[in-house]
N, C-alpha and C positions, 0 to 999 in steps of 0.2 A: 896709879895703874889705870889704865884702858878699862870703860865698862866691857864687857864679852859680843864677840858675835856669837852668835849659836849656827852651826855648817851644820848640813842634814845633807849627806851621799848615796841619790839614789839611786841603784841600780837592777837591772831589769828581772834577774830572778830573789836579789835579797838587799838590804840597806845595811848600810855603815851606822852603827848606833850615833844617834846627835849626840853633841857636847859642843862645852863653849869654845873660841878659838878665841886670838887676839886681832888676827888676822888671817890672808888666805892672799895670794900671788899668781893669778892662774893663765894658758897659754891663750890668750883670745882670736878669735878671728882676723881684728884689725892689731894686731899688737899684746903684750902683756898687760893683764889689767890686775892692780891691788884693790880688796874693797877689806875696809875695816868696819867697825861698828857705829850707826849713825852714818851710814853711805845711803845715797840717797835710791830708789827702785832703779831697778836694771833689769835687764833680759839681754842678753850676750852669746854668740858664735862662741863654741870652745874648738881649737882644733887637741888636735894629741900634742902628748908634750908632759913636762912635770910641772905639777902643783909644788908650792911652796906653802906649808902651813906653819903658822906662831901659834904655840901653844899659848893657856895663862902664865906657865912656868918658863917663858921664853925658848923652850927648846925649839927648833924646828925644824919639821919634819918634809920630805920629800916624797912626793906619792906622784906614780905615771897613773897619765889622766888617757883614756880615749877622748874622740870629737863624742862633742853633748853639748851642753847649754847650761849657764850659771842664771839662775835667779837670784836676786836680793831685793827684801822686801821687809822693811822694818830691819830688825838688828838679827835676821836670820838669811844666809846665804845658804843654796841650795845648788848642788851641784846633778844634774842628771845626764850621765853617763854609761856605755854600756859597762867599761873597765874601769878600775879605780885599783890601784896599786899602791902599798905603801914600801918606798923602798929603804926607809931609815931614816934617821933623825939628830940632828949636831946638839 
């Protein structure tokens, strides 16, 4: 199995509690960007759009993103947005 990324969702009056992910698929400014764990620093354009998240339990889930900015820094992405929706999960 994947060691974890750790996703932290902040948003402007409250945050999405952290936990670990597998991964994260998110809408970028130049294109769609995957980062997994052991991805190397980033700072990225988000426009709006839906996120793709992998759980550790492989489930994965759908969440509409507003335009924000993804940080990744060590094995923690950071998603700062004003909207963060979860819409479901397969």
């Amino acid at each position: 199995m994947s060691r974890p990324l750790q996703l932290k969702i902040i948003l402007p009056e409250a945050s999405v509690p952290p936990r670990a992910i597998l991964g994260i698929d998110v809408p970028a400014a130049d294109g769609r960007l995957t980062v997994l764990a052991g991805h190397q620093p980033l700072i990225a354009a988000l426009v709006a759009g839906t996120a793709l998240v992998t759980t550790p339990d492989g489930t994965r889930e759908n969440w509409r993103l507003s335009d924000g900015a993804l940080q990744v820094e060590g094995d923690t992405a950071i998603l700062l947005v004003t909207e963060a929706t979860l819409l479901g999960g397969e």
